[in-house]
C-alpha positions as protocol buffer text, in pm:
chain_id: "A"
residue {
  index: 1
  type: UNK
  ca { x: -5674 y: -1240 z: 29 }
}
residue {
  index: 2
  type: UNK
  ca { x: -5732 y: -934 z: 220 }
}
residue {
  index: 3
  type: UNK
  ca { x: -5650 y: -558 z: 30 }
}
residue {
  index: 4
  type: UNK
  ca { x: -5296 y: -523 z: 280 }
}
residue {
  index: 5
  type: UNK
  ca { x: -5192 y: -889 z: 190 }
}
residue {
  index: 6
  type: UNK
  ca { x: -5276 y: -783 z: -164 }
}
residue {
  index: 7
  type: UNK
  ca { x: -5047 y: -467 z: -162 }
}
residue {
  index: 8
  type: UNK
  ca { x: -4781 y: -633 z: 21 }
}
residue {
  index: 9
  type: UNK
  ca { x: -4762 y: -901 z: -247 }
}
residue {
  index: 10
  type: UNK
  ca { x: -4758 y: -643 z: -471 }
}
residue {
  index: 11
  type: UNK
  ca { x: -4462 y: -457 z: -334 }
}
residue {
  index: 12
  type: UNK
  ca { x: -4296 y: -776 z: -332 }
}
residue {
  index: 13
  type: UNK
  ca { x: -4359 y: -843 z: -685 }
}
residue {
  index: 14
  type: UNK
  ca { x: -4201 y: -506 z: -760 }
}
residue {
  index: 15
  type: UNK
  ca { x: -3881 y: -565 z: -516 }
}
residue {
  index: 16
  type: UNK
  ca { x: -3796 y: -893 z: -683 }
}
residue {
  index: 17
  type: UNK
  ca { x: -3842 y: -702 z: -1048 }
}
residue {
  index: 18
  type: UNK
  ca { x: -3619 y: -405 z: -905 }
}
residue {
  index: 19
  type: UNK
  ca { x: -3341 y: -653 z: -755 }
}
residue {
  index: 20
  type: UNK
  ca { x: -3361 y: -945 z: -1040 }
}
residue {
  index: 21
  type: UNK
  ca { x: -3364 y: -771 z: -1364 }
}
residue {
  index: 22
  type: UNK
  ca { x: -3111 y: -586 z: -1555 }
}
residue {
  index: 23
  type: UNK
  ca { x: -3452 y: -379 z: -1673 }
}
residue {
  index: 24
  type: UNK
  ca { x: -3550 y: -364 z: -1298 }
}
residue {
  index: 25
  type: UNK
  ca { x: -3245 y: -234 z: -1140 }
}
residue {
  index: 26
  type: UNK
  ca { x: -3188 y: 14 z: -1431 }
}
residue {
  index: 27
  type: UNK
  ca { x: -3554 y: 127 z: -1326 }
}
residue {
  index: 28
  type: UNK
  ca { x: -3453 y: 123 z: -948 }
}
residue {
  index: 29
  type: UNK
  ca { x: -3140 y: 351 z: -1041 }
}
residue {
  index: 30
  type: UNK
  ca { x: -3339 y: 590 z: -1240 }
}
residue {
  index: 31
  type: UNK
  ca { x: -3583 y: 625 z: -924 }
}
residue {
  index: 32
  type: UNK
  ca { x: -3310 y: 626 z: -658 }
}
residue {
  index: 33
  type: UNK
  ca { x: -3391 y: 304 z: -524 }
}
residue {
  index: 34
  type: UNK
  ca { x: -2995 y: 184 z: -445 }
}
residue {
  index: 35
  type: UNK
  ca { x: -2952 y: -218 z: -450 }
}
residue {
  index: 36
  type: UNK
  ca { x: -2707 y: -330 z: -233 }
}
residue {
  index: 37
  type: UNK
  ca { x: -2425 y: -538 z: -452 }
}
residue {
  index: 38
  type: UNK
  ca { x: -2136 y: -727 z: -266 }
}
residue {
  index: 39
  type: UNK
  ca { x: -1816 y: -532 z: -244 }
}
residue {
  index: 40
  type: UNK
  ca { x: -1481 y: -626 z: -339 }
}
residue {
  index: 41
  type: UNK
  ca { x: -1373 y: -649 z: 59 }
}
residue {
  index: 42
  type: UNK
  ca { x: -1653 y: -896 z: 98 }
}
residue {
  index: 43
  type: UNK
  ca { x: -1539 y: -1091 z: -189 }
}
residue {
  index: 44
  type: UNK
  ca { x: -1152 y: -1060 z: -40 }
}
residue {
  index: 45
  type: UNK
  ca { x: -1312 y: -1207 z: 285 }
}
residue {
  index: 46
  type: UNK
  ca { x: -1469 y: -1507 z: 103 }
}
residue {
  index: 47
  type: UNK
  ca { x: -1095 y: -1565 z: -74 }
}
residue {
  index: 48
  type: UNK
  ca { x: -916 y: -1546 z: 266 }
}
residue {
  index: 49
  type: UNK
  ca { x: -1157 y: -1782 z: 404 }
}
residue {
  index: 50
  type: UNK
  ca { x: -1168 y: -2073 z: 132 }
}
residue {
  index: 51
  type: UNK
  ca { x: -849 y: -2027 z: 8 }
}
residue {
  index: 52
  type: UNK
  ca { x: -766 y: -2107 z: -354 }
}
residue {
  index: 53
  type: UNK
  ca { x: -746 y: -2492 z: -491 }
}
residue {
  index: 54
  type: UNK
  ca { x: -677 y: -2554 z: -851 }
}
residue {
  index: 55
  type: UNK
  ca { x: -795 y: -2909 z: -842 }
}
residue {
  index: 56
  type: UNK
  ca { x: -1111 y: -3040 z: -655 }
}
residue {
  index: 57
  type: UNK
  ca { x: -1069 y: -3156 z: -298 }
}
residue {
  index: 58
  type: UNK
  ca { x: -1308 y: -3316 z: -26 }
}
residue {
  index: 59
  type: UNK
  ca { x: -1518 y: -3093 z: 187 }
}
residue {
  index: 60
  type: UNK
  ca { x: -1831 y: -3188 z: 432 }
}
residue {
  index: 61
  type: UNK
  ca { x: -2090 y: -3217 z: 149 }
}
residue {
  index: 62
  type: UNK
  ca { x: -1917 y: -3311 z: -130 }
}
residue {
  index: 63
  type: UNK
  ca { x: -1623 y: -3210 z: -361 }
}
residue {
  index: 64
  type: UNK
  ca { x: -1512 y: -2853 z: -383 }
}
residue {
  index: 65
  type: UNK
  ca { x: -1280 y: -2654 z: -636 }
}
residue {
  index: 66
  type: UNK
  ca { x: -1143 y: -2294 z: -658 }
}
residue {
  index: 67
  type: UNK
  ca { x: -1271 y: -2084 z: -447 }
}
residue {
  index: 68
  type: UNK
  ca { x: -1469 y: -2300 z: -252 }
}
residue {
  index: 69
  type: UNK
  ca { x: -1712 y: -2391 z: -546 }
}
residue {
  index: 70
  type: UNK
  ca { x: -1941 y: -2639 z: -452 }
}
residue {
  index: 71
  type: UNK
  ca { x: -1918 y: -2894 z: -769 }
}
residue {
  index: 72
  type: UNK
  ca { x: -2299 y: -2998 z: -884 }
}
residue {
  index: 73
  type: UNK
  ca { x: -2387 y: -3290 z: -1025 }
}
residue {
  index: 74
  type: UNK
  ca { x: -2292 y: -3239 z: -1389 }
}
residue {
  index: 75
  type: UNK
  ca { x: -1954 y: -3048 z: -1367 }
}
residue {
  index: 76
  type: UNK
  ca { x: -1665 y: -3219 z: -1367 }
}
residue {
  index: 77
  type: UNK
  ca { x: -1326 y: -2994 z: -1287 }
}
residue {
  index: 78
  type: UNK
  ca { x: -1012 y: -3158 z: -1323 }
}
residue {
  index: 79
  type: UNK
  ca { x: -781 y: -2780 z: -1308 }
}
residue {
  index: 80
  type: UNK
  ca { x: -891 y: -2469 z: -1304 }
}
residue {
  index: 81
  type: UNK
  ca { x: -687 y: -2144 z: -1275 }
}
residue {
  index: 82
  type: UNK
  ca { x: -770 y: -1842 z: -1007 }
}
residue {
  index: 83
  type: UNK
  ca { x: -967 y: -1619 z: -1312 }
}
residue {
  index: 84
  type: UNK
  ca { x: -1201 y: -1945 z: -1362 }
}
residue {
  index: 85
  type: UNK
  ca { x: -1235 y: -1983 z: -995 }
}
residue {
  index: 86
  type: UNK
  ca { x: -1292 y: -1570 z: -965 }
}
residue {
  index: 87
  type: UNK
  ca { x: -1610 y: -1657 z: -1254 }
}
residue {
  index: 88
  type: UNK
  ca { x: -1747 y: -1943 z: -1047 }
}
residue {
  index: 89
  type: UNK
  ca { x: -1695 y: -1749 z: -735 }
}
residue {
  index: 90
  type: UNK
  ca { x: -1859 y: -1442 z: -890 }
}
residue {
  index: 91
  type: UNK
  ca { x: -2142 y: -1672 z: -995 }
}
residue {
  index: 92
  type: UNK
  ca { x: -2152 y: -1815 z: -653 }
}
residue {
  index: 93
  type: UNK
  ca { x: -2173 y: -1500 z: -457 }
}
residue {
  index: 94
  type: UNK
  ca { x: -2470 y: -1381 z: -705 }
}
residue {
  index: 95
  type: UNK
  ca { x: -2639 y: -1677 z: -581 }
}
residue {
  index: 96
  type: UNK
  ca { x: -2580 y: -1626 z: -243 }
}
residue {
  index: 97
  type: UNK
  ca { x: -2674 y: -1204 z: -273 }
}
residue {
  index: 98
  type: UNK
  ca { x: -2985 y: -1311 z: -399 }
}
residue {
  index: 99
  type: UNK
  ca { x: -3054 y: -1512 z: -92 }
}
residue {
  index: 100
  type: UNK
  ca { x: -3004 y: -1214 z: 116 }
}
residue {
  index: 101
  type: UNK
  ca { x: -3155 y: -980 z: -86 }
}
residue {
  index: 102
  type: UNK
  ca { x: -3490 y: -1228 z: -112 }
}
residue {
  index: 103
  type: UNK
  ca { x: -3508 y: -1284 z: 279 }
}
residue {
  index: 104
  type: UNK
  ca { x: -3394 y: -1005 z: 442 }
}
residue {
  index: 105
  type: UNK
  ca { x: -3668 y: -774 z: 529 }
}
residue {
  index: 106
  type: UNK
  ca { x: -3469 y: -490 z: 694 }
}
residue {
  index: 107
  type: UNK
  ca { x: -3257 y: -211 z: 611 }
}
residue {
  index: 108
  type: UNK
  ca { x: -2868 y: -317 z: 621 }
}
residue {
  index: 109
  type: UNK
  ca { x: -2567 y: -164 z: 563 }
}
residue {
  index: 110
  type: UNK
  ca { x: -2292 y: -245 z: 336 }
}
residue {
  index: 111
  type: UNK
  ca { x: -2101 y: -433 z: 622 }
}
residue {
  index: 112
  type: UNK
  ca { x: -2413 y: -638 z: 701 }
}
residue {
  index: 113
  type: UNK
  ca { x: -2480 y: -718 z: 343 }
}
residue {
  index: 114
  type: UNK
  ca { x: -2126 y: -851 z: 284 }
}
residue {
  index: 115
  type: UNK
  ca { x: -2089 y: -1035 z: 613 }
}
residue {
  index: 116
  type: UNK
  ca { x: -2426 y: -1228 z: 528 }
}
residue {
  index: 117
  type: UNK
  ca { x: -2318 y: -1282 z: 165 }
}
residue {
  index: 118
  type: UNK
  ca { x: -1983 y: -1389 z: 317 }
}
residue {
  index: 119
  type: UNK
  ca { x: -2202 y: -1664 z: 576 }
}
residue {
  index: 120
  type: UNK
  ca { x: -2465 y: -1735 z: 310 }
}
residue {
  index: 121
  type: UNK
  ca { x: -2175 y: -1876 z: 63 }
}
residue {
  index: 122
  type: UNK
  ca { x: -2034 y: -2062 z: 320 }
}
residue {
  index: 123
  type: UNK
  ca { x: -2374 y: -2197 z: 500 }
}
residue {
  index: 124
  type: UNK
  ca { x: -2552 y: -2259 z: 144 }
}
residue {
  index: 125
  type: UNK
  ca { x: -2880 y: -2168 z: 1 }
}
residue {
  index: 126
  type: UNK
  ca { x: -3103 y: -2404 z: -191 }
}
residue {
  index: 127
  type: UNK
  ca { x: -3140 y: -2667 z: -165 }
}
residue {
  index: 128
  type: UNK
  ca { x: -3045 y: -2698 z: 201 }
}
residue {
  index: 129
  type: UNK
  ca { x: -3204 y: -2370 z: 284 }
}
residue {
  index: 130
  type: UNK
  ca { x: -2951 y: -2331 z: 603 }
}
residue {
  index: 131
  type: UNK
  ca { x: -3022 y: -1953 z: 607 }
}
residue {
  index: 132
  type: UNK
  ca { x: -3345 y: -1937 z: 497 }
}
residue {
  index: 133
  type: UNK
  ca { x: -3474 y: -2117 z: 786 }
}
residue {
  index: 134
  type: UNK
  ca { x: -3233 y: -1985 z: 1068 }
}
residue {
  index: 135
  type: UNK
  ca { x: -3293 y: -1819 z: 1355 }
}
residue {
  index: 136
  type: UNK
  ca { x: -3023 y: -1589 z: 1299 }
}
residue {
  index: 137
  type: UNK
  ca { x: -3286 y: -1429 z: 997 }
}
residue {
  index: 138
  type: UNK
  ca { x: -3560 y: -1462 z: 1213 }
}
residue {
  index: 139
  type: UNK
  ca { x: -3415 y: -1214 z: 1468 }
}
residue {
  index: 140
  type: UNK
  ca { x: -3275 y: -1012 z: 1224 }
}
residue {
  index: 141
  type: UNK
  ca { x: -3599 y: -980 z: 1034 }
}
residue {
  index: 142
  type: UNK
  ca { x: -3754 y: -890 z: 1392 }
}
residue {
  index: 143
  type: UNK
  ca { x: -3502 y: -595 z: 1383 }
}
residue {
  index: 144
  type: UNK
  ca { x: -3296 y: -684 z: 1654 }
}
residue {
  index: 145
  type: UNK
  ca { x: -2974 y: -697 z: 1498 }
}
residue {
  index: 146
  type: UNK
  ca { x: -2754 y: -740 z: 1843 }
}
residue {
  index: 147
  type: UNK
  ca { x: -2913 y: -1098 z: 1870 }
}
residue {
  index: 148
  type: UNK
  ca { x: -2870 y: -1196 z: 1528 }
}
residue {
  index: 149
  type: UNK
  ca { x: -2519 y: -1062 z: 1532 }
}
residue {
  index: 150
  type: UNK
  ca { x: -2473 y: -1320 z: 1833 }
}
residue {
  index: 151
  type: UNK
  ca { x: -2629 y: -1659 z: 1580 }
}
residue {
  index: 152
  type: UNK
  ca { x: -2336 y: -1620 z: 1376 }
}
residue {
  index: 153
  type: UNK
  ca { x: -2126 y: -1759 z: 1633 }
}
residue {
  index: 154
  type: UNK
  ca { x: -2376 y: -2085 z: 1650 }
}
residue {
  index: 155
  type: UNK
  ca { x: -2269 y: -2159 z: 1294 }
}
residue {
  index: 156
  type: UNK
  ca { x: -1940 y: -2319 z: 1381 }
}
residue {
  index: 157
  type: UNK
  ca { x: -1949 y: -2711 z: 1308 }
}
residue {
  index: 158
  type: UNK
  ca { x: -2043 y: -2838 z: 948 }
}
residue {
  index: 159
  type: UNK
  ca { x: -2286 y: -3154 z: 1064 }
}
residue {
  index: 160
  type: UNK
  ca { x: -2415 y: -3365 z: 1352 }
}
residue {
  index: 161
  type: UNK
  ca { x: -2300 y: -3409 z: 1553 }
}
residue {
  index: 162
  type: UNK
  ca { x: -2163 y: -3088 z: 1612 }
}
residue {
  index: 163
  type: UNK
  ca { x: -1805 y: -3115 z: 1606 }
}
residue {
  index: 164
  type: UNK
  ca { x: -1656 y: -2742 z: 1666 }
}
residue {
  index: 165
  type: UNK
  ca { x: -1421 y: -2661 z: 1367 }
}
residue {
  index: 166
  type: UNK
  ca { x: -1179 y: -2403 z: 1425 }
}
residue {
  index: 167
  type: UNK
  ca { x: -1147 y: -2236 z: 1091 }
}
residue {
  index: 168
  type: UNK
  ca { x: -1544 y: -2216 z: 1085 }
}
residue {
  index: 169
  type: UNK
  ca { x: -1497 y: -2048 z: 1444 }
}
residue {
  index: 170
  type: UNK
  ca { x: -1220 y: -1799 z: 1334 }
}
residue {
  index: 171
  type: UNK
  ca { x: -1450 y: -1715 z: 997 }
}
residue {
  index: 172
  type: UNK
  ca { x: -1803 y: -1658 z: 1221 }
}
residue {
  index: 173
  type: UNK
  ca { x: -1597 y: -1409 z: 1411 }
}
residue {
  index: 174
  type: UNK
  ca { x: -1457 y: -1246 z: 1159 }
}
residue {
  index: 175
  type: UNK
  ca { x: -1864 y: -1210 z: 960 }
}
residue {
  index: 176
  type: UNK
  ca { x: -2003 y: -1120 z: 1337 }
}
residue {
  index: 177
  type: UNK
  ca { x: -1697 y: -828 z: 1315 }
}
residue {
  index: 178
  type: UNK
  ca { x: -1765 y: -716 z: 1040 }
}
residue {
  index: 179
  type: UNK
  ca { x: -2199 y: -761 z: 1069 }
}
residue {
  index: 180
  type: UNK
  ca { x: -2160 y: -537 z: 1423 }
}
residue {
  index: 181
  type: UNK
  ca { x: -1874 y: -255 z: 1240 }
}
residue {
  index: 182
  type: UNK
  ca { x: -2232 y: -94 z: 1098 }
}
């Protein structure tokens, strides 16, 4: 490994203690480093969008509860009310932050953050690594953030084929909106 592919890995090492750790983002506060947490519009935009179910019901990959909680192997749900769907939502979305903060290698704004957060918890992280392997990121991470503004309107149809699903078309609007309002 060469000395700049050394450094880098170290900068990394300390980004991922900054972001990850209670300890870490204490330490990042202290030193003015501000990490980017999802606001409470963002988290409005994700309850518009999935809607509120107090039992489970059938999505494309599986079976879904609350607020569009994807239910693992292991859980079982039979009712839920909206503040144990706001905890697994919460939980959720701190999944789905991490996944931005991890991959994104740019600066973003608070509007960008969200409006990835908001696609990220729809699109899904591990283990289908949608996001992480997008082109959408790729141009982003380029820093053109006009093109990758434009791959949130190719994420409209939940398999293949692609079938064009218009809910998914209104909500990739809405993130693209909201990614450009920067």
């Amino acid at each position: 490994m060469n000395a700049k592919a050394v450094v880098l890995a170290g900068l990394l090492g300390v980004l991922a203690y900054l972001t990850l750790t209670k300890q870490g983002r204490d330490v990042a506060e202290k030193i003015g480093v501000a990490i980017m947490d999802f606001s409470n519009s963002g988290l409005n935009l994700v309850r518009q969008f999935e809607g509120f179910s107090a039992t489970p019901y059938r999505d494309a990959d599986g079976w879904s509860i609350g607020y569009g909680h994807f239910i693992l192997p292991g859980e079982t749900y039979t009712v839920i009310d909206e503040a144990q769907a706001d905890a697994l939502l919460r939980a959720d979305v701190a999944k789905a932050e991490q996944i931005v903060r991890s991959h994104v290698t740019v600066p973003l704004t608070q509007s960008q953050f969200d409006a990835l957060v908001s696609f990220v918890y729809n699109v899904g992280g591990p283990p289908r690594y949608q996001f992480e392997n997008s082109t959408l990121l790729r141009l982003l991470n380029a820093g053109d953030y006009s093109a990758a503004a434009e791959q949130f309107k190719r994420w409209n149809s939940p398999k293949s084929p692609p079938q064009v699903v218009a809910v998914l078309t209104d909500r990739r609007a809405q993130e693209r909106e909201l990614f450009m309002s920067a």
